[in-house]
C-alpha positions in Angstrom: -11.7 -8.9 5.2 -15.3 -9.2 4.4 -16.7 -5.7 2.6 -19.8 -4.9 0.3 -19.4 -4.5 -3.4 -15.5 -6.0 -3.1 -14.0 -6.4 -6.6 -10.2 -7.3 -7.3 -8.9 -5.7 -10.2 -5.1 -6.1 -12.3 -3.7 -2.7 -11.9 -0.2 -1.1 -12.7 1.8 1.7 -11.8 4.8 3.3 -12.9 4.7 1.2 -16.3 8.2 1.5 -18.4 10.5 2.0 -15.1 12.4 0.2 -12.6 9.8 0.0 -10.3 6.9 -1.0 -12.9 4.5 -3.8 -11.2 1.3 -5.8 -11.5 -0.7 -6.8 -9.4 -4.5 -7.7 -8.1 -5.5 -5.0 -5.9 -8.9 -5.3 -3.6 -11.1 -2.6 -4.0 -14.6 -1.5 -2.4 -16.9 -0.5 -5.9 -18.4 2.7 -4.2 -20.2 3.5 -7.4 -19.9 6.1 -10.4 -16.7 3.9 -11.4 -15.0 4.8 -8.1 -13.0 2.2 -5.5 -11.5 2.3 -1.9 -8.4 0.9 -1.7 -9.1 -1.9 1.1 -6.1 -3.8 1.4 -2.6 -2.4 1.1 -0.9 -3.3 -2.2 2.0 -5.6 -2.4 3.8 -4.7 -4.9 2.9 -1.2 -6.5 4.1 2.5 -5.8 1.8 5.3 -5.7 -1.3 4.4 -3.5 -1.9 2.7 -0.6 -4.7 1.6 1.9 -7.7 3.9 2.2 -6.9 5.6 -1.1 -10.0 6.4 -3.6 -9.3 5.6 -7.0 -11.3 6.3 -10.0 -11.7 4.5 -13.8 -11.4 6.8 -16.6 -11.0 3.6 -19.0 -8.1 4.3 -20.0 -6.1 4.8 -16.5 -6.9 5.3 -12.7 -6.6 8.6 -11.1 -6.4 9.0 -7.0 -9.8 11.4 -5.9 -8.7 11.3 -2.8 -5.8 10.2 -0.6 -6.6 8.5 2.1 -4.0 10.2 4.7 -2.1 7.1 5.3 1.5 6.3 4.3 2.8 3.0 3.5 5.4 1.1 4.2 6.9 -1.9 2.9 9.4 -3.9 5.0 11.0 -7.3 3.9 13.9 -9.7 4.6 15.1 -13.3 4.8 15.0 -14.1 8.1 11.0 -14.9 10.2 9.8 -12.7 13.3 8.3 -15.1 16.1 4.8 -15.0 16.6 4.7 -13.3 20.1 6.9 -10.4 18.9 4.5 -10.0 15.6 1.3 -10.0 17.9 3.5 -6.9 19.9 4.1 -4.7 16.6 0.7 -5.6 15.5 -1.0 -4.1 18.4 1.8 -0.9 17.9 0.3 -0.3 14.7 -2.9 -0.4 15.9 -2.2 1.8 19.0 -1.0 4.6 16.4 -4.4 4.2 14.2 -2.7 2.1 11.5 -3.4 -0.9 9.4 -0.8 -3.9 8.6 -1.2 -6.7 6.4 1.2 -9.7 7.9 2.1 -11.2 4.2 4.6 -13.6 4.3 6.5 -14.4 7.7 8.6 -17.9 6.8 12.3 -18.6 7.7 13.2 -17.9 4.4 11.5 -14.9 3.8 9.7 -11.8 5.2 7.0 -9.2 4.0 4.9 -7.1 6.3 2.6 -3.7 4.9 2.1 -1.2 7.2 0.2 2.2 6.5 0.3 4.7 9.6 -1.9 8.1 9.4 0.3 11.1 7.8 -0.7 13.0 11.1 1.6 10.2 12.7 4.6 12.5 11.4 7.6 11.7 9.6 9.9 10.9 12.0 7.9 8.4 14.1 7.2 6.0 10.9 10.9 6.3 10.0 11.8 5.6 13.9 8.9 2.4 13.8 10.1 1.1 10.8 13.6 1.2 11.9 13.9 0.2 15.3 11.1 -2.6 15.1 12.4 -4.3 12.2 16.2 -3.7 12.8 18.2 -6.1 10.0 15.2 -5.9 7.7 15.1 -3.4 4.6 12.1 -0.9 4.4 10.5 1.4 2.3 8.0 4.1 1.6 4.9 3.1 -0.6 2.9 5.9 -1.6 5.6 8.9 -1.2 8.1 8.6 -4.5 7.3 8.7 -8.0 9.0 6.9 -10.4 11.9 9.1 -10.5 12.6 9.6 -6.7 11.0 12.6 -6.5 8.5 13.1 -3.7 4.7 12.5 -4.6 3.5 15.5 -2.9 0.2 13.9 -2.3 -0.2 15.7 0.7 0.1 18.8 -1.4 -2.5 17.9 -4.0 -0.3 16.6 -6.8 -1.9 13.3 -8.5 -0.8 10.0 -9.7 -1.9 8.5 -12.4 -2.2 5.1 -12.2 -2.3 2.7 -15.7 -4.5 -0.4 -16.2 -2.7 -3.6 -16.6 -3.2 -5.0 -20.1 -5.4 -7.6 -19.0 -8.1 -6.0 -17.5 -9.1 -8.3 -14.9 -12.4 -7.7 -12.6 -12.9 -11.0 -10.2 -16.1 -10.3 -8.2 -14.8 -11.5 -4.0 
């Protein structure tokens, strides 16, 4: 993906939990120490694709959800390329974004994020149908605790800086 003012930064979320996570994020700098979210993260809860973030210095806070919810669906097994190149154009068709990570014989990971307006039901239906035998799950819904986010309520996450604060210029 080739965007102005890209930056990667080391993020965290969820920090002292089960589901605590690093990892380099790429961001869009859109100024006054604000990002875009332009890829959707591997690895951490709380945010996903679209997402503006802000830096306080001491943490991130969400400005504004981007309206899409991610998913995260892995496994052990590969999908061929011709049925990838079908659920890639699915997405698409439903006005989402996918990120095909890893697709080995050994191992699996695929990030979807499909527009909240999609509805409930049909991303559950997608993620479970398409990738039958494969394990999924929600991205940007849960907190920490299991609780829903409520993002689509206004409720925030706060999201923590890794220690090592690293900015890589892309």
């Amino acid at each position: 993906m080739n965007v102005d003012n890209e930056i990667v930064l080391t993020l965290s979320t969820f920090e002292n939990t089960d589901l605590s996570a690093v990892e380099s994020i790429q961001l869009q700098l859109l100024g006054d120490g604000e990002y875009k979210v332009i890829r959707i993260p591997a690895k951490l809860f709380g945010f996903t694709y679209g997402d503006i973030i802000k830096d306080y210095g001491t943490h991130f806070e969400i400005k504004k959800r981007s309206g899409f919810i991610g998913c995260r669906i892995y496994g052990y097994k590969n999908i061929q390329e011709s049925r990838m190149r079908e659920i890639n154009n699915s997405v698409r068709n439903e006005d989402g974004v996918y990120e095909e990570f890893v697709n080995s014989k050994k191992q699996f990971l695929y990030l979807v994020a499909f527009p909240a307006s999609l509805g409930w039901n049909k991303i559950q239906q997608f993620c479970d149908e398409t990738f039958d035998g494969f394990s999924w799950e929600y991205t940007n819904v849960y907190d920490q605790n299991g609780d829903f986010l409520e993002w689509w309520k206004g409720k925030r996450v706060y999201l923590k800086l890794s220690p090592s604060r690293t900015v890589i210029d892309v």
